[in-house]
C-alpha positions as CSV (number, residue, x, y, z in Angstrom):
1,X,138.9,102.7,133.6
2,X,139.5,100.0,135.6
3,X,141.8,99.6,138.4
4,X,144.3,96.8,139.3
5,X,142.0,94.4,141.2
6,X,142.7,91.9,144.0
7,X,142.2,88.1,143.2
8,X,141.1,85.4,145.3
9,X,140.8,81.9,144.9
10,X,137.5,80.3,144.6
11,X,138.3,76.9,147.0
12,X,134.7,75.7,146.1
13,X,135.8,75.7,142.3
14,X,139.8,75.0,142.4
15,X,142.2,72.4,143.4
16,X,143.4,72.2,146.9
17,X,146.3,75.0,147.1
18,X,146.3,76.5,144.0
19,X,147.7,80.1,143.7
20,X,144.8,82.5,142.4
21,X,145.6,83.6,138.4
22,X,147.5,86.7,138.6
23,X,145.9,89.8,136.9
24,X,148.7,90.2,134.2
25,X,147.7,86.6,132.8
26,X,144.1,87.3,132.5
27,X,144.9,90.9,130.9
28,X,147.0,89.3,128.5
29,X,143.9,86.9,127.5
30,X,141.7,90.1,127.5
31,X,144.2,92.0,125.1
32,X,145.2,89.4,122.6
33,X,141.7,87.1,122.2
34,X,139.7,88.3,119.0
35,X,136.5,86.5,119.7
36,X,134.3,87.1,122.7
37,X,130.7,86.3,123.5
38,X,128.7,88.8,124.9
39,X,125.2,88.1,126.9
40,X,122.9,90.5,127.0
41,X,119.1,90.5,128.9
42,X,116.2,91.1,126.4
43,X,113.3,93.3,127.4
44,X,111.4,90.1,128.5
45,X,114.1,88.4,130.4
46,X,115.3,85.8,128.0
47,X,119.1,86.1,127.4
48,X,120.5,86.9,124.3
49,X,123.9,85.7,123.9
50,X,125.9,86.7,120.4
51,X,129.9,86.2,119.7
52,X,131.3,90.2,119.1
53,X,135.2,91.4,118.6
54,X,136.2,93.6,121.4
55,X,139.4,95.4,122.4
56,X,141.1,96.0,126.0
57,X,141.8,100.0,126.0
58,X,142.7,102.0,128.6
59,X,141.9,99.5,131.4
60,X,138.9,98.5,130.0
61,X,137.5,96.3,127.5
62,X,135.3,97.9,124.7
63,X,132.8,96.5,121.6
64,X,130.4,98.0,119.8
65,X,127.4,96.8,117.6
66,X,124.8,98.2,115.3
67,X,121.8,100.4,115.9
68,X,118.8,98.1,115.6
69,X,121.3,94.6,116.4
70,X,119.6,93.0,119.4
71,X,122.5,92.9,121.9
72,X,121.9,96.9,121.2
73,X,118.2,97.0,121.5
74,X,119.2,94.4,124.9
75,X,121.4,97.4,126.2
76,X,118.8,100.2,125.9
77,X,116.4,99.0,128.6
78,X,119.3,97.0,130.7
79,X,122.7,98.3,130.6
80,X,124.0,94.9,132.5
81,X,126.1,92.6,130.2
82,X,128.6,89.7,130.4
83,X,131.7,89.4,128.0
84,X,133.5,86.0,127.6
85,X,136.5,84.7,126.2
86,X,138.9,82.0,126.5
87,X,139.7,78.8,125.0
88,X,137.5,75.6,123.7
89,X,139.9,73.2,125.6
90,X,138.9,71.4,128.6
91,X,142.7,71.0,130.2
92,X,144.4,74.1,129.5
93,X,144.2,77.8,128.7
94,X,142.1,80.6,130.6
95,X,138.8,81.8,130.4
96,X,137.9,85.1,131.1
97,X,134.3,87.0,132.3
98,X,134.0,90.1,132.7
99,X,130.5,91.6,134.1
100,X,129.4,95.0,134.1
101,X,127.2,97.8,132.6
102,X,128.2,98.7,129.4
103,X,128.3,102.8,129.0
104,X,128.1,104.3,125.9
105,X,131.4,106.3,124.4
106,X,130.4,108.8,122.3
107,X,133.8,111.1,122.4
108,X,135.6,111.4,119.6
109,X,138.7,111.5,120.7
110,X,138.2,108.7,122.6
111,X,136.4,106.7,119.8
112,X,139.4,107.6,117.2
113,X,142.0,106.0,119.9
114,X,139.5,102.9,119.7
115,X,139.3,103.2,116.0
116,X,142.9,102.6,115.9
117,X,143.1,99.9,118.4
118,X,140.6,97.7,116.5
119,X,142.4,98.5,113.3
120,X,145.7,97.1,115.4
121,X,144.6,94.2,116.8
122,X,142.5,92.8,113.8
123,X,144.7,93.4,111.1
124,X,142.8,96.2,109.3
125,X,139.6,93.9,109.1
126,X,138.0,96.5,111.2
127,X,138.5,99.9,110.1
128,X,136.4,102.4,111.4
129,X,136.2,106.5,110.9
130,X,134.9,108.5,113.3
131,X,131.0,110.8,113.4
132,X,128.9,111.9,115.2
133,X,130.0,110.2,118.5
134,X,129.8,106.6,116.6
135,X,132.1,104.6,114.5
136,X,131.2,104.7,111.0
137,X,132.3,103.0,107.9
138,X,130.7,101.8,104.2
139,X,128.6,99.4,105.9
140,X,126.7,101.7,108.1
141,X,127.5,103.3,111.8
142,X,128.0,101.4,115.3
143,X,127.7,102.8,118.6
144,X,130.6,102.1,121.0
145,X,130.6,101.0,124.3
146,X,133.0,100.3,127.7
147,X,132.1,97.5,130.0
148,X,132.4,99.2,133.7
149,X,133.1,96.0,135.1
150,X,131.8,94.8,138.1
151,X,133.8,91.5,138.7
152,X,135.9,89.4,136.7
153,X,136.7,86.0,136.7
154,X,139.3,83.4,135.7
155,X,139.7,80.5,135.0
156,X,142.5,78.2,134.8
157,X,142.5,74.7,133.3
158,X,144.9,71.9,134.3
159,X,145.8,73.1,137.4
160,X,141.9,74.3,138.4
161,X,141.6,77.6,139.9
162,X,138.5,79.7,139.8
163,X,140.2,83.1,140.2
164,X,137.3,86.1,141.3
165,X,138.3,89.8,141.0
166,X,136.5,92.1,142.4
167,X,136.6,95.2,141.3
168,X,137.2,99.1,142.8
169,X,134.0,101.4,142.2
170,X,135.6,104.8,140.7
């Protein structure tokens, strides 16, 4: 779980004296976007890059993916990811990255609290049960992972800032 981080403001990147994006805006966009793109590094160094749902739980954002899906097969040699989200608009909204290593949660107590929390934020278009430390429904199982983010940026359109946060080691 990750900790309140500090921002700072990116001059290189940003319009002269802008204030850095406070972490409750970029929270917000982590909690409420549906759609994120996450980039994974294949086993011969070409990226893959793949759009995913994901949830914000806990202080950290989660997604998960099938067995033999490449972003999976990515994670197995080369735990390193990147998870994107924002808008398509050139002059306003946020985008968010967050990099990390994703880490596999296989507890089911903890998986049934993220069963619930994708079943919550998409409507019941995601409804997962709970096995054998994976996420399982009529289509087949899913393993379920935690980005341990790293850093995470911002940023903010319209008033430019590129907003960096790093992040506390646990």
């Amino acid at each position: 779980m990750m900790t309140e981080p500090k921002p700072t403001v990116d001059a290189r990147f940003s319009n002269p004296g802008v204030a850095a994006t406070p972490w409750a805006e970029v929270r917000s966009v982590l909690e409420a976007n549906e759609l994120f793109w996450i980039s994974t590094v294949r086993a011969d160094g070409r990226p893959h890059v793949t759009p995913i749902p994901a949830v914000w739980h806990d202080g950290s954002l989660h997604f998960c993916t099938g067995e033999g899906e490449q972003k999976q097969v990515n994670l197995r040699h080369d735990p390193r990811c990147a998870l994107t989200t924002g808008t398509n608009l050139w002059k306003s909204g946020l985008d968010v990255v967050v990099e990390g290593s994703a880490v596999r949660v296989a507890d089911d107590d903890r998986l049934r609290a993220l069963a619930r929390a994708w079943a919550t934020k998409y409507h019941g278009d995601w409804s997962w049960d709970v096995a054998d430390g994976m996420f399982v429904d009529d289509h087949g199982r899913a393993l379920v992972y935690e980005v341990v983010a790293s850093k995470v940026l911002a940023f903010a359109k319209g008033e430019f800032a590129q907003t960096r946060f790093e992040v506390a080691k646990p």
